[in-house]
N, C-alpha and C positions, 0 to 999 in steps of 0.2 A: 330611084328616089320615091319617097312614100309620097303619096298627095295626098290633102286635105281630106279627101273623103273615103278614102283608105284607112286611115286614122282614126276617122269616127268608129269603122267598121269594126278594128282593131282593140279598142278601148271596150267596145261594148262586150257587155259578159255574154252572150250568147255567141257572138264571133270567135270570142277566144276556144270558146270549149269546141264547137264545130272544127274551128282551125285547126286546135291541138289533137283532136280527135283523127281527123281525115291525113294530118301530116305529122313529117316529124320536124319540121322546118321554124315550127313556132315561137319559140324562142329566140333566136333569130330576126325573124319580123318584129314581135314585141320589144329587142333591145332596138332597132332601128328607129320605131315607134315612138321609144319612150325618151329615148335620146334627141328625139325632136322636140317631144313636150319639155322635157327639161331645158334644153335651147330656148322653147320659148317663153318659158309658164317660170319654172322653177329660179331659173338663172335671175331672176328679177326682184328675187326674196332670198332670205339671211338664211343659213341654216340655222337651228337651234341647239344641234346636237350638244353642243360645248356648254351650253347651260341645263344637258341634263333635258331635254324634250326633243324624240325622236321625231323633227318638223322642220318644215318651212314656215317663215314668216314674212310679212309683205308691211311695208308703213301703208296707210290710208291710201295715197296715190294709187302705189304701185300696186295693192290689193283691187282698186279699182280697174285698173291696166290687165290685169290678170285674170279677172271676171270676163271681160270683154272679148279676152282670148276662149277661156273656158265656155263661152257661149257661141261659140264656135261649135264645139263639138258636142251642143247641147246635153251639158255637163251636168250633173245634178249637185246641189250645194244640199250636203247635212247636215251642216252648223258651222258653226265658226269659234273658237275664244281670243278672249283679247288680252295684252299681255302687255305689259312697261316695260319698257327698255331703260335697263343701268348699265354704269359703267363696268358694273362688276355681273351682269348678270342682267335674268328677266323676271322682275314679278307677276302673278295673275292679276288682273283686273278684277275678278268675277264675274266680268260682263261676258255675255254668250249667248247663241242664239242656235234653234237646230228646228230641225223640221221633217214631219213626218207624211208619207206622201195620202193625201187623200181619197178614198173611195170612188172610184169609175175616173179618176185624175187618169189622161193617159200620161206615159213616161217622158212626151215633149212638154206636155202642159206642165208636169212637174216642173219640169226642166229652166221651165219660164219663169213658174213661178220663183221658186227658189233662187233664181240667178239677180231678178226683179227685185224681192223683197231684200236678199243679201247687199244690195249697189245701196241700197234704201238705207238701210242700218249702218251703212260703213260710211255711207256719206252725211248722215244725221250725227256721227258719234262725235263731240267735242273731242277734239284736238289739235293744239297748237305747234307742235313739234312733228317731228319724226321718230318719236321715243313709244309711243305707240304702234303696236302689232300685231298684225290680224294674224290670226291662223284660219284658213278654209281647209274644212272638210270633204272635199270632193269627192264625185264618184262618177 
């Protein structure tokens, strides 16, 4: 069983390549890997595919519930859009947010930031339903 810090290791792009490079095992690891994030991250939000956007989406809450996770493995947030949920489908909001990392920023400070300012905007955004949907951009 993968631990948490394993995971981190896993996710990050200079592990993978190391990984991939030194074994042939990799793939392997990474579907174990990814099969946990999806248990815990993804399984929590909609797919979109059906409306035509290859995505997860998360209502307000549950986007919040997700960060909390994703800061776990000191995750980086590139942006996010926001999306209306209909009965027939999803329109765009226009509303979006992304961000780009800062000069001498190290990649936890990124990390922070971006996870920080994201909980900021998702929690600021009016909404009185569940019909509203984040998409986060992770990485």
């Amino acid at each position: 069983m993968l631990t948490d810090e394993l995971i981190k290791k896993i996710i990050s792009e200079e592990f993978l390549l190391e990984y991939s490079y030194k074994t042939n095992e990799w793939s392997s690891t990474w579907k174990e890997a990814s099969d946990i994030l999806d248990k815990k991250i993804l399984s929590k939000g909609i797919f979109l595919g059906d409306y035509g956007i290859n995505n997860w989406g998360f209502t307000q809450k549950k986007a919040l519930n997700v960060l909390k996770e994703l800061e776990k493995y000191k995750a980086i947030i590139l942006g996010g859009d926001v999306f209306f949920k209909k009965d027939n489908g999803v329109e765009p909001t226009y509303d979006n947010w992304d961000f780009k990392k800062h000069e001498n920023e190290t990649e936890i400070e990124f990390s922070n930031r971006t996870i920080k300012s994201t909980k900021k905007y998702i929690k600021q955004y009016k909404t009185t339903s569940n019909k509203i949907i984040f998409i986060l951009d992770a990485q």
